[in-house]
C-alpha positions as CSV (number, residue, x, y, z in Angstrom):
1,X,0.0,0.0,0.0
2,X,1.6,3.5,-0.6
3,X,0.7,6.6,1.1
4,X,-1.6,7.7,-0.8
5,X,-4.0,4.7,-0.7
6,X,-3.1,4.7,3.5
7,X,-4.3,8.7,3.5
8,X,-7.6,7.3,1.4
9,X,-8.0,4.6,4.0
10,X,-7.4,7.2,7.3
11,X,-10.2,9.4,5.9
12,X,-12.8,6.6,5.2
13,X,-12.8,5.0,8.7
14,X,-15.1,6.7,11.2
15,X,-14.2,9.5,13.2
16,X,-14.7,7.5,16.1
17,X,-12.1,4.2,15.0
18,X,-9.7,7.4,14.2
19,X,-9.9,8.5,17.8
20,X,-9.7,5.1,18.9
21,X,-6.6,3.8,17.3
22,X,-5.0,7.5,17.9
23,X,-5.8,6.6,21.2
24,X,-4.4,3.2,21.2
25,X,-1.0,4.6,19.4
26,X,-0.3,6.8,23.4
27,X,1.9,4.2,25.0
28,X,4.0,3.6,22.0
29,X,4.3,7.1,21.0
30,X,5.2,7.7,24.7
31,X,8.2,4.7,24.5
32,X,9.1,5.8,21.4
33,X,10.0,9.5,22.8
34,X,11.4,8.5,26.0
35,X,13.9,5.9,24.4
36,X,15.1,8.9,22.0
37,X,15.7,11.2,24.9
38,X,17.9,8.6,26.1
39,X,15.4,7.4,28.7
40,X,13.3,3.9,27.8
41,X,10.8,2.7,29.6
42,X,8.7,-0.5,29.4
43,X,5.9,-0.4,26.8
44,X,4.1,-2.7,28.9
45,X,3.9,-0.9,31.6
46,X,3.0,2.1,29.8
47,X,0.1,-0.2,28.2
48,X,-1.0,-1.1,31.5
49,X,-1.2,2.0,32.8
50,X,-2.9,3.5,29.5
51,X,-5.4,0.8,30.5
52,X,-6.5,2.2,33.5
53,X,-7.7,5.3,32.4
54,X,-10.8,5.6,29.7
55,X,-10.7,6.7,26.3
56,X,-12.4,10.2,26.6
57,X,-15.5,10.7,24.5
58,X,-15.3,11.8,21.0
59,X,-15.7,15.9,20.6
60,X,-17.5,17.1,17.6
61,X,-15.2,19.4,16.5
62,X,-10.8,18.8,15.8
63,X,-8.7,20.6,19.1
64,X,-7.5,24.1,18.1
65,X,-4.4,24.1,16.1
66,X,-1.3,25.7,17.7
């Protein structure tokens, strides 16, 4: 798949599967920042802790650009 058909595929799913996989990408994104700044941490725990907390509900309208 190139990125053009992955861009066509992002903007047919539902804006609620978009929040929910953007919400299920935290813990990696998290790992993945902390081992470049030189500091790693467990992506398990970080999934486990994710887990604790809910996914907030959907908003109708995208957070302000900054």
């Amino acid at each position: 798949m190139d990125w053009k058909q992955a861009i066509e595929n992002w903007r047919r799913l539902s804006p609620q599967e978009r929040q929910r996989r953007r919400w299920q990408r935290i813990p990696r994104s998290v790992a993945q920042s902390m081992a470049f700044e030189g500091e790693p941490v467990s992506l398990q725990v970080l999934e486990a802790e994710h887990a604790r907390h809910p996914m907030p509900p959907a908003t109708s309208k995208p957070p302000a650009a900054s």
